[in-house]
N, C-alpha and C positions, 0 to 999 in steps of 0.2 A: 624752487620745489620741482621734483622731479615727478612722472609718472612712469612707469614699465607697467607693460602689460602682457597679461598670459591669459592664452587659453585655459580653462579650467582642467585641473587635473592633469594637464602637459606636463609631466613630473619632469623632465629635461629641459625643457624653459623654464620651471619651478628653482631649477637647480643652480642652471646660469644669475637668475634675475636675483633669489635671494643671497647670492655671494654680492652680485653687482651691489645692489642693498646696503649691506655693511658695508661697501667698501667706499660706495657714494656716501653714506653716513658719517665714516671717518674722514670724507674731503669737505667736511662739515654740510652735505647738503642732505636733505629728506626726500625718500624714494617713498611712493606711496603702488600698492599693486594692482591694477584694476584686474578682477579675477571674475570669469563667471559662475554665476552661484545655480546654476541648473536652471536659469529663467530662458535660453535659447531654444529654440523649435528645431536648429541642427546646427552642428558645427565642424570643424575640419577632423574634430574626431571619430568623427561617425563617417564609416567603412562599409562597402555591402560585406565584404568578409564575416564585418559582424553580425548582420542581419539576416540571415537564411530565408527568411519571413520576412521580407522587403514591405507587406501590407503591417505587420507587426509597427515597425518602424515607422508607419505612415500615423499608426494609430496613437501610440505613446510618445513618440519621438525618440529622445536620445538618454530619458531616464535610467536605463539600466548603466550607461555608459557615465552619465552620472555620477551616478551612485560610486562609481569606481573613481572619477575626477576631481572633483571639489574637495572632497574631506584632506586626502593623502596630500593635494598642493598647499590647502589651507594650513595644515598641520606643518609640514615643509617649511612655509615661511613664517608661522608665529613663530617656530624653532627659534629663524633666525632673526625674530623681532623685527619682523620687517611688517607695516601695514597695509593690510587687508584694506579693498573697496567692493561691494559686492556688485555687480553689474545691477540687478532687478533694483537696488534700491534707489537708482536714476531713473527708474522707469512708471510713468504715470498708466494709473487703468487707459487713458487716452488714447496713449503711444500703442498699449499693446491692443485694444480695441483696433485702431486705426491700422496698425501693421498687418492685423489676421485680414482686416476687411481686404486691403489691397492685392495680400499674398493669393488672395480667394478671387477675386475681382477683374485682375488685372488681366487679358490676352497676353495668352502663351507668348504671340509673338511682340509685344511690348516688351516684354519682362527685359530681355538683355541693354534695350537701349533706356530703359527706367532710369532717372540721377532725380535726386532729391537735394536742392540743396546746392550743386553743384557736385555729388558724391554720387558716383558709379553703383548705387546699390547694387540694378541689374545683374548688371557685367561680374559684379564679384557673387553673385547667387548663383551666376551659368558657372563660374568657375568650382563653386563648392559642389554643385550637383555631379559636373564633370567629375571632381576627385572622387565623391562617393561611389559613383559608376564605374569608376581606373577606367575611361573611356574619354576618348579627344571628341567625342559628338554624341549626344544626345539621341536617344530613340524617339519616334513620335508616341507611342505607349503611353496610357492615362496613370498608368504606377511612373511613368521615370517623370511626367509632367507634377506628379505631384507629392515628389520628392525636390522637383523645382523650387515649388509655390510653399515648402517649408524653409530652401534653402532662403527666399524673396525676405520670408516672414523675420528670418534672422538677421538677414542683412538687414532689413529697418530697426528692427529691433535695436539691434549694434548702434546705431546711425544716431538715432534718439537719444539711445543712454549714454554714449559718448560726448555728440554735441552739447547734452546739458551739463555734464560733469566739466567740460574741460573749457565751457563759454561764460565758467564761473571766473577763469583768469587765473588760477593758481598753480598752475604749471609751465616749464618753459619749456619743455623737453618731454617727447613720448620715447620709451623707448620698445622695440617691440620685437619677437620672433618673425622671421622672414617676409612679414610685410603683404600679405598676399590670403588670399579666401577667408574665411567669415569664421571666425571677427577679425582678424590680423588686418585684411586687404581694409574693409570698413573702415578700424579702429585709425589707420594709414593717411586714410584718404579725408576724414573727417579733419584730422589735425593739419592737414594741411590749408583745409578750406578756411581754418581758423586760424591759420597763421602762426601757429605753433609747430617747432621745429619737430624734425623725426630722425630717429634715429633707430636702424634695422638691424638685425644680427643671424648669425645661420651657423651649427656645425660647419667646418672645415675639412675638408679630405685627411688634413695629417690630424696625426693624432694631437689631442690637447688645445688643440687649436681652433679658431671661429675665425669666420668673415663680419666686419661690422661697414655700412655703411650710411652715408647720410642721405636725405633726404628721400630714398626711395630703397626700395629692396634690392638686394645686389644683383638681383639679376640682370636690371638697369644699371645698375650703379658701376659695375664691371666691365659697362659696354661704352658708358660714356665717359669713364675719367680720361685727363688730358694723359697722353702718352709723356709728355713734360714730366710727369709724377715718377716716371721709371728711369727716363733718357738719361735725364742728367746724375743716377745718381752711381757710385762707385763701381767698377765695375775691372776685376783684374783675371789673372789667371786661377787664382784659388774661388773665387763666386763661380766662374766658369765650372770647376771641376766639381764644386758642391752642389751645383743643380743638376750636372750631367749627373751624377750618380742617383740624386735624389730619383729622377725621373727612371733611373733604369731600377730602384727598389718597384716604383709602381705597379712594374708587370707583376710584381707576385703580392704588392699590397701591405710589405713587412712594415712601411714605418706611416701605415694609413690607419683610420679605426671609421672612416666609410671605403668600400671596396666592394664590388659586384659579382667577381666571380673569385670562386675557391680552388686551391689545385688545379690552375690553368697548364694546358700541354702548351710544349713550346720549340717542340719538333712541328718545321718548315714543312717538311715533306709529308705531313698531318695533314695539311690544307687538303693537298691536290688529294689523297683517300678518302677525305670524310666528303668534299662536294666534288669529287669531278672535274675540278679548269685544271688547264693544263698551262701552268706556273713559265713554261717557257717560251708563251705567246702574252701579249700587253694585258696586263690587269688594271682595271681602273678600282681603286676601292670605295666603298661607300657607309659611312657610318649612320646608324640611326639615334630617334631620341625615343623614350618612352611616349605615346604616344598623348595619354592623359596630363601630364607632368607637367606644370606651371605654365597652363596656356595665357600666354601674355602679348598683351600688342607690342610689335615692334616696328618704327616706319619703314626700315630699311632691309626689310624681308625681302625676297622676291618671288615669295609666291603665298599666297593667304596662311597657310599652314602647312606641315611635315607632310601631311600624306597626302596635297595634291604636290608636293615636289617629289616626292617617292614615286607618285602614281608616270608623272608626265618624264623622271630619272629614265625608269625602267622604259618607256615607251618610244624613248629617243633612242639609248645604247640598242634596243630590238633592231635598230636599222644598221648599229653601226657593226655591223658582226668582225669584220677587223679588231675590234675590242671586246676583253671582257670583262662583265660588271662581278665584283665582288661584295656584296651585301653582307655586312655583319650587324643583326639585329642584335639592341640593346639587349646586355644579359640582365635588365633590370627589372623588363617585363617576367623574368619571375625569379629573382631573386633580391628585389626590391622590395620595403616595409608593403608596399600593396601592390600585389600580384595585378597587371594587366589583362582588364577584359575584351580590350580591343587591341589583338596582336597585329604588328605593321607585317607581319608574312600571311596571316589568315587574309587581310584588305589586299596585298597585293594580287594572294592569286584568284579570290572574288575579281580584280579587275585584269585580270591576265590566263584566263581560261589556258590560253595556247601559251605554253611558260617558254619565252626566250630563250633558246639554247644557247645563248652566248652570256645567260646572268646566271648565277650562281652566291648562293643563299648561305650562311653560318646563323643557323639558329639560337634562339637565346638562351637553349638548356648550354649548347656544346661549349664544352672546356677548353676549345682552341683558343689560342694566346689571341686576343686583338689587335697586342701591338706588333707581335710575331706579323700575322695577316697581311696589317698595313702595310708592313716591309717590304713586304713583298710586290707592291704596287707601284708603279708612274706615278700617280697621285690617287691624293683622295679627298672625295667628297663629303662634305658635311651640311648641317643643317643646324644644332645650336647644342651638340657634345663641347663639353671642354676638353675632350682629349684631342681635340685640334691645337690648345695649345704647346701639348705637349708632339704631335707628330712632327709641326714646324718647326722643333726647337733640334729635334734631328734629322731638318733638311728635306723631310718631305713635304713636296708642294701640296698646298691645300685648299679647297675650291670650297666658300664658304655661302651658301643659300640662304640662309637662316639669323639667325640673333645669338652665335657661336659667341664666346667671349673675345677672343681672337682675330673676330673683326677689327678692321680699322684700326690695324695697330704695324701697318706698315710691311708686313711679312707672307701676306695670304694672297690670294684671288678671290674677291669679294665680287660679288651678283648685287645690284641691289632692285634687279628688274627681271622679269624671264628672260624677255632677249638679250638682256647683257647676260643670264645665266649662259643659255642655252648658246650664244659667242664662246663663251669661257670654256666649253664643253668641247665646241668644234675643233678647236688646239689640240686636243687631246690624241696620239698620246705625248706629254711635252718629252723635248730632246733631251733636258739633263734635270736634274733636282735642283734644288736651292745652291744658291751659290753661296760660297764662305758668312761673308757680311752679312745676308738678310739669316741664315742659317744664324750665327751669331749674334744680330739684335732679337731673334724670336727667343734663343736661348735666356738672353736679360731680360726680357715679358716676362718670360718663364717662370724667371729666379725672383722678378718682382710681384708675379703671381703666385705662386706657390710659399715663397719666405715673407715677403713683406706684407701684403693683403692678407693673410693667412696667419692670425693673431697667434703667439702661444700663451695661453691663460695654464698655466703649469699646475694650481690648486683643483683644474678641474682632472680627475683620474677615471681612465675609463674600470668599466668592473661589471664584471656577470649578472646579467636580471633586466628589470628596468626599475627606475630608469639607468642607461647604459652606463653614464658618466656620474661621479659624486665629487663633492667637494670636498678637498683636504688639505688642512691646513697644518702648517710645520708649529704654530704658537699662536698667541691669542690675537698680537702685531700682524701677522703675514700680510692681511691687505691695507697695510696702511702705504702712506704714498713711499716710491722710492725701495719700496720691494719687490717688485717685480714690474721689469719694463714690461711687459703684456700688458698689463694689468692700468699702467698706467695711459698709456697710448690709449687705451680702453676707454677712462676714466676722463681723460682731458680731450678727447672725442667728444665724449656726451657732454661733459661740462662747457668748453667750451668753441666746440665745433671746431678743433683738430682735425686733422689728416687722421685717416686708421688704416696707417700706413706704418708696421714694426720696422723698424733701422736696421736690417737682418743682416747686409752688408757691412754692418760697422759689431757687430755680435757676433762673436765665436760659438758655433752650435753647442747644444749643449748636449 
């Protein structure tokens, strides 16, 4: 017996899970859906974007949102005959008496270190509160505290109705959307304490295609597989020339269906008008991340989070005026599903009154090429973008701070402490770029990242509205086994703990 699980109303998880459904059905196994049926106090769909009336929200919760989620997902999947489980109906008067008393009860500053169980309730409430806010830190404000203490209230909530559903022993297999804030991160974390396997999934950058991985959310998942998984597998002159290209579609996004910026300029000589350096003295570059965006522990960080490395970047380069810093902020802080409230240029120049004349800023409206930019650089620095894997794969050296994907894979300059940051920094600016070989294994990461980790599920098409993607099928057969390698790699993943790793190298694109 299998479980998948969706947020209520996630009509895009709705979309994935009930294809998966039929098509785990057809490998003779039953997919049942744990769905929430509007018994949460808040959940990762609730947005301040939607709340104008952030007291409004405090007071009803996330019933209007509701109102729009449950029905259209529920409908969704009796469509496709897939079973319905309603979240509330695991849930005892008890549970939810005892949830509110604690969410109400508990010190603000407990709340993130709270584990019930062995299950990070806490830690995933600070994380949903943070998303609702598009803010990497919390206000001290009695309205952002008690959008907390609703966030607290769902994570137990979650915690209860999972543990009892799933400690009945009837399932072997969760499988769930990205793994992370409430319910997903919960639903995640409870199966694990129970020893029931997990298995995660997330849109993909190219079109038609998903990330699936085991045990944890790929954002993990990404950073620890063995490099063993890519090294040894095929690798000639035609893989070479199919990821070079793929990667030079990216500047403009043609063969992507996620992509951040629209009609990017890609005239060089843009740079130096729109901020001012002057392109034929040392540019160091520097990428950011949203700053809200899947705050997640990582050991091998070296520095607690993005904006004290941002903060302490700029304050080191202010010394080295022989170089210049080029800062390009994420264009996702607003052209991202949730506009950012806490912009990394507003924090910076809060902590830089007196603005470095040797740093130099590309904002996250401006239409300058990114990867143009980088080119133009000695190196650059990162913190946990993935288009570090693609910089390295053309040779630019790349100085990684962060939980970048691209760590640890044999081709970067990895920090995993300040002072080894801040060593790494002092080199700067380096003599030459990558040399052929490390230029060349970043490129097979690349091609193993971008084709192989990067499922294509072909039935899923994208299409105007929401949700973005539907499903479409050529006949009533499509998802049965052996029609579609996606699909299958998919299927004998969750079934039985495969690699979700597509053969891309042995498959002629399509």
């Amino acid at each position: 017996m299998l479980l998948a699980t969706s947020t209520g109303g996630n009509l895009p998880s709705a979309t994935v899970e009930s294809m998966l459904g039929i098509a785990l059905r057809l490998r003779g196994h039953q997919a049942d859906v744990l769905l929430c049926d509007g018994v949460l106090t808040a959940c990762m769909m609730c947005e301040i974007g939607w709340y104008v009336d952030v007291d409004a929200f405090l007071r009803n919760g996330p019933r209007d949102r509701c109102m729009q989620c449950h029905a259209p997902t529920k409908a969704m999947l009796d469509a496709a005959n897939v079973p319905v489980i309603g979240l509330s109906i695991h849930l005892t008067e008890e549970d939810r008496t005892n949830a509110a008393c604690v969410a109400r009860t508990l010190p603000r500053d407990a709340i993130a270190e709270l584990r019930v169980d062995g299950v990070a309730v806490g830690e995933h409430a600070v994380a949903g509160a943070l998303r609702f806010h598009a803010r990497g830190t919390l206000g001290a404000d009695r309205t952002t505290e008690s959008v907390l203490r609703r966030y607290l209230e769902a994570s137990l909530l979650t915690l209860y109705a999972t543990r009892r559903l799933l400690s009945a022993g009837r399932y072997d297999v969760v499988v769930l959307n990205h793994g992370i804030y409430v319910p997903q991160g919960v639903v995640a974390e409870t199966a694990r304490s129970l020893g029931i396997r997990i298995v995660t999934w997330h849109p993909a950058y190219r079109r038609q295609c998903f990330i699936f991985n085991h045990d944890d959310t790929y954002h993990h998942g990404l950073m620890r597989e063995d490099t063993s998984d890519w090294e040894a597998m095929d690798w000639n002159d035609t893989h070479r020339a199919r990821i070079q290209d793929y990667l030079r579609s990216r500047w403009s996004g043609v063969e992507d269906w996620i992509r951040f910026q629209q009609d990017p300029e890609f005239e060089r000589s843009a740079i130096a008008r729109e901020t001012g350096i002057d392109l034929t003295r040392p540019v160091i570059g520097l990428l950011t991340n949203v700053v809200w965006d899947a705050q997640l522990h990582y050991p091998s960080n070296a520095f607690p989070d993005m904006l004290t490395w941002l903060r302490a970047t700029v304050a080191w380069f202010a010394k080295r005026t022989d170089l210049q810093l080029l800062i390009r902020i994420h264009p996702a802080e607003v052209t991202g599903s949730l506009r950012s409230r806490q912009p990394a240029l507003d924090e910076l120049v809060a902590a830089f009154p007196d603005w470095p004349p040797n740093v130099f800023v590309i904002g996250p409206e401006s239409r300058l090429s990114t990867y143009v930019a980088m080119e133009a650089c000695n190196a650059v620095i990162i913190y946990g973008t993935k288009t570090g894997v693609e910089l390295a794969a053309t040779g630019i050296p790349v100085i990684v701070a962060g939980e970048a994907w691209i760590r640890g894979k044999g081709v970067t300059l990895d920090a995993t402490s300040a002072t080894d940051y801040f060593a790494l920094l002092a080199r700067l600016p380096l003599s030459a770029r990558m040399d052929d070989a490390t230029t060349d294994r970043a490129l097979r990461y690349a091609f193993h990242f971008f084709f192989r980790r990067m499922i294509p599920l072909e039935y899923l098409v994208e299409r105007a509205g929401w949700p973005p993607f539907e499903v479409v099928l050529s006949g009533p057969d499509a998802l049965l086994p052996d029609r579609s390698v996606g699909l299958d790699v998919v299927c004998n993943g969750i079934l039985d703990g495969a690699p979700f790793v597509y053969p891309a190298e042995r498959i002629p694109p399509r």
